[in-house]
C-alpha positions as CSV (number, residue, x, y, z in Angstrom):
1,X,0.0,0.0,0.0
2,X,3.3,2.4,0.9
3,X,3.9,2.2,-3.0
4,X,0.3,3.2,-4.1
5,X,0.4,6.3,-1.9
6,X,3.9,7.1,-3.3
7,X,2.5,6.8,-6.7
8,X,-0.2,9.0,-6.0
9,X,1.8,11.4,-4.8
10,X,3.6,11.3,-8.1
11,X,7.0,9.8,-6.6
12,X,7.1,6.6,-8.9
13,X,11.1,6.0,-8.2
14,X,9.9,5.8,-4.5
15,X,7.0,3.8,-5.6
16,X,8.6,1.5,-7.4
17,X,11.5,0.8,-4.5
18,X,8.6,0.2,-1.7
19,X,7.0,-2.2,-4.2
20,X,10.4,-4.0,-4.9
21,X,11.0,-4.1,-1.0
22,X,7.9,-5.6,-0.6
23,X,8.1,-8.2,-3.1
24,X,11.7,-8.8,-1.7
25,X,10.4,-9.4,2.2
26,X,7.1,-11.4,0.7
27,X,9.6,-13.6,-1.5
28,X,11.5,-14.4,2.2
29,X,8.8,-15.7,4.0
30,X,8.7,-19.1,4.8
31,X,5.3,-20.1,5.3
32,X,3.8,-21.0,1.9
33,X,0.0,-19.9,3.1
34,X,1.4,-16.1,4.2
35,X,3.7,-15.6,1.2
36,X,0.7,-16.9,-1.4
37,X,-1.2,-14.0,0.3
38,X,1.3,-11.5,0.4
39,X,2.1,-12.3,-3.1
40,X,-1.6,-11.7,-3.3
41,X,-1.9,-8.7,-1.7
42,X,1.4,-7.1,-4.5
43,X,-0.4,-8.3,-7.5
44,X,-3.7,-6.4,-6.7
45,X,-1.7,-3.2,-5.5
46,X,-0.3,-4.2,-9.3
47,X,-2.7,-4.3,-10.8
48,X,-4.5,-1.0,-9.3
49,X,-1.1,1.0,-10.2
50,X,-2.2,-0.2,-14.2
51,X,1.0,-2.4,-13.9
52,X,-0.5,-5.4,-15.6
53,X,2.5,-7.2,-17.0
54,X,3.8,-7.1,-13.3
55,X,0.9,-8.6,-11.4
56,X,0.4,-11.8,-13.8
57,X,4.0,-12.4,-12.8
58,X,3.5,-12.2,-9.4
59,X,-0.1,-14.1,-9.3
60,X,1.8,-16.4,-11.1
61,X,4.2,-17.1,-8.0
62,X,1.6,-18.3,-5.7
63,X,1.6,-21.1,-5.0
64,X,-1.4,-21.7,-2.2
65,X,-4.3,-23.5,-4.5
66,X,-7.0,-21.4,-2.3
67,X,-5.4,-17.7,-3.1
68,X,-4.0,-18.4,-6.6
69,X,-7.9,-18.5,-8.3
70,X,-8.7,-15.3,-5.6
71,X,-5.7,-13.4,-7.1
72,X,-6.6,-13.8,-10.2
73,X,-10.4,-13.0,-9.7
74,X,-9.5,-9.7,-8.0
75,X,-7.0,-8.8,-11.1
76,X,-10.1,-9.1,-13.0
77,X,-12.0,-6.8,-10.7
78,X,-9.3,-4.6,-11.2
79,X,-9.2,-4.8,-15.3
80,X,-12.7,-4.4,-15.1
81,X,-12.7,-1.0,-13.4
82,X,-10.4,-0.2,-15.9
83,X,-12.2,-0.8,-18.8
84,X,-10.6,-3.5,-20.1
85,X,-12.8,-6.4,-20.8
86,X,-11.0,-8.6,-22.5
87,X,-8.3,-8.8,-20.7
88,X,-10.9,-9.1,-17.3
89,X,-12.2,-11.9,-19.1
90,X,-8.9,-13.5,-19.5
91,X,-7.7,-12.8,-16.0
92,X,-11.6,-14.4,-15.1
93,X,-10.8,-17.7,-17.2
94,X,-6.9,-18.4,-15.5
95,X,-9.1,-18.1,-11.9
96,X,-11.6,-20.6,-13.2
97,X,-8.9,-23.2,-14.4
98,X,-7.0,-22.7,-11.4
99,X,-9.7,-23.2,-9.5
100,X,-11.0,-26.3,-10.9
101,X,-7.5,-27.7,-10.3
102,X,-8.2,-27.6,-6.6
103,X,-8.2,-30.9,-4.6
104,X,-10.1,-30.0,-1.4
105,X,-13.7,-29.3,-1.9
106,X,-14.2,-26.6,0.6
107,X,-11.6,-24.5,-1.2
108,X,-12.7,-25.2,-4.2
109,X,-16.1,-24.0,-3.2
110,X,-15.2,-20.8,-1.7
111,X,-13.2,-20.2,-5.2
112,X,-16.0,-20.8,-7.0
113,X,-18.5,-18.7,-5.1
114,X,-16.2,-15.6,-5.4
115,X,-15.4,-16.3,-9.1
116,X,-19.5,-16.4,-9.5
117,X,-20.2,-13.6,-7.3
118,X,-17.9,-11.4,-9.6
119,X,-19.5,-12.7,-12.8
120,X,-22.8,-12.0,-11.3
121,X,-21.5,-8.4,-11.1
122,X,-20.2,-8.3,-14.2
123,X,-23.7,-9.0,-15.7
124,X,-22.5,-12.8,-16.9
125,X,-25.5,-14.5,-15.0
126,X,-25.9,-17.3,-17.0
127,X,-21.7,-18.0,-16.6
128,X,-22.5,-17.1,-12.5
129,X,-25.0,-20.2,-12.5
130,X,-23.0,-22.6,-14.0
131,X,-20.0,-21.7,-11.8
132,X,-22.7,-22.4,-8.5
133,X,-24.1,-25.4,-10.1
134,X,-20.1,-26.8,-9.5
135,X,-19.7,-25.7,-5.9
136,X,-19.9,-29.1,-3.8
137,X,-20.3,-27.9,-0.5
138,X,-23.7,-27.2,0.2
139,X,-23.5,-24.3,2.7
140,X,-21.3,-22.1,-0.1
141,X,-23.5,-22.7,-2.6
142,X,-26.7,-21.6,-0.9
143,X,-24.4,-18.6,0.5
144,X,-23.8,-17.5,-2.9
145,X,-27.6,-18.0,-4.4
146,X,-28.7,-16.0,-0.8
147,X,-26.1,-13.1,-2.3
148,X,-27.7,-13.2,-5.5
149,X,-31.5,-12.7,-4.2
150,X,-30.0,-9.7,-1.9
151,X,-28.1,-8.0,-4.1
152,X,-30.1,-8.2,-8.0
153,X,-32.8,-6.2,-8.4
154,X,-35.7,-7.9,-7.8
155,X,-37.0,-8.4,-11.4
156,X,-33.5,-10.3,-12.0
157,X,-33.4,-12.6,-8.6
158,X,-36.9,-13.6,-9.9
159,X,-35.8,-14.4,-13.0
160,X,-32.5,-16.4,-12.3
161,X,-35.0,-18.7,-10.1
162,X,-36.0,-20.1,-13.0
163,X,-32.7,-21.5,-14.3
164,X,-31.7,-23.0,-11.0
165,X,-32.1,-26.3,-10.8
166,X,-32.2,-27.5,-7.3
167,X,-35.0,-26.4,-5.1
168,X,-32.5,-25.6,-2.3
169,X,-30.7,-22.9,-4.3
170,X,-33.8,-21.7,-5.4
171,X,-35.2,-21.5,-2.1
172,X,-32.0,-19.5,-1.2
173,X,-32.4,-16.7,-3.7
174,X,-35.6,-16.5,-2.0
175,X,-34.7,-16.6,1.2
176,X,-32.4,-13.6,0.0
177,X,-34.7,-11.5,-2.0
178,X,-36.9,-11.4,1.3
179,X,-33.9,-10.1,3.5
180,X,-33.1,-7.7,1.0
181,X,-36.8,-6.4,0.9
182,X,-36.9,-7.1,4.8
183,X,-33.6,-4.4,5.4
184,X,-35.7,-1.8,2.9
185,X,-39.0,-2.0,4.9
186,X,-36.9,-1.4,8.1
187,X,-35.0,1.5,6.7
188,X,-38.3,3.5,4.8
């Protein structure tokens, strides 16, 4: 984060030093689960300085199965802000292979509700479903389908219903579309 603020302040050499110290300390650390997120944490301050070429490399040094698909998704987030589509898109489709390459089910669950909750921003419902139909763990995928109902307008929650095919996750959007209204009525 040091490098950012020097950047905004216009002082890239300074900004560029911080962000090699920091990838220099993150490359010492021992423990593979703390360096994955640091490596993380560089990539996506990376990615928000517009330095594209720089975060892929760095993504691409993680090696935690759980952080690598998140890294990814977040430098998608990040092209997406920017305008750049298909390059979000690419960034979206490394996270989804990575993530199917994950052994344990739980992480691959959470990868897979982030990945769809983006896409679901993004306005790729149809691509968010499919992603959810994969997630194996029950309690992530109704997580997810309860986010969907609270955060689409109401028109589009009723409408995804439709293409879910368990009653469970359909039940969740539900269940989410009536918090969301619940949290309205409370604040009007």
């Amino acid at each position: 984060e040091i490098s950012g603020v020097l950047m905004e302040q216009g002082k890239m050499k300074e900004s560029q030093d911080a962000m090699k110290e920091s990838l220099k300390v993150a490359s010492e650390i021992t423990d593979d689960d703390f360096k994955s997120d640091a490596y993380r944490e560089i990539s996506k301050e990376l990615m928000g300085q517009g330095r594209m070429k720089e975060s892929l490399k760095v993504a691409s040094e993680i090696t935690d199965g759980r952080i690598k698909p998140i890294a990814y998704m977040e430098i998608s987030k990040v092209l997406m802000e920017q305008g750049k589509m298909k390059e979000s898109h690419d960034a979206m489709k490394e996270s989804l292979k990575v993530a199917s390459e994950i052994a344990d089910d739980l992480d691959k669950s959470y990868a897979y509700m982030e990945i769809s909750k983006v896409l679901m921003k993004q306005g790729k419902r149809n691509e968010a479903i499919q992603i959810v139909e994969k997630i194996k763990k029950g309690s992530e995928r109704s997580e997810t389908f309860n986010h969907f109902g609270k955060t689409l307008a109401f028109e589009e929650a009723q409408n995804i219903i439709n293409t879910i095919s368990s009653e469970d996750n359909q039940s969740a959007v539900i269940e989410g579309m009536s918090k969301r209204i619940y949290v309205q009525m409370e604040l009007t």
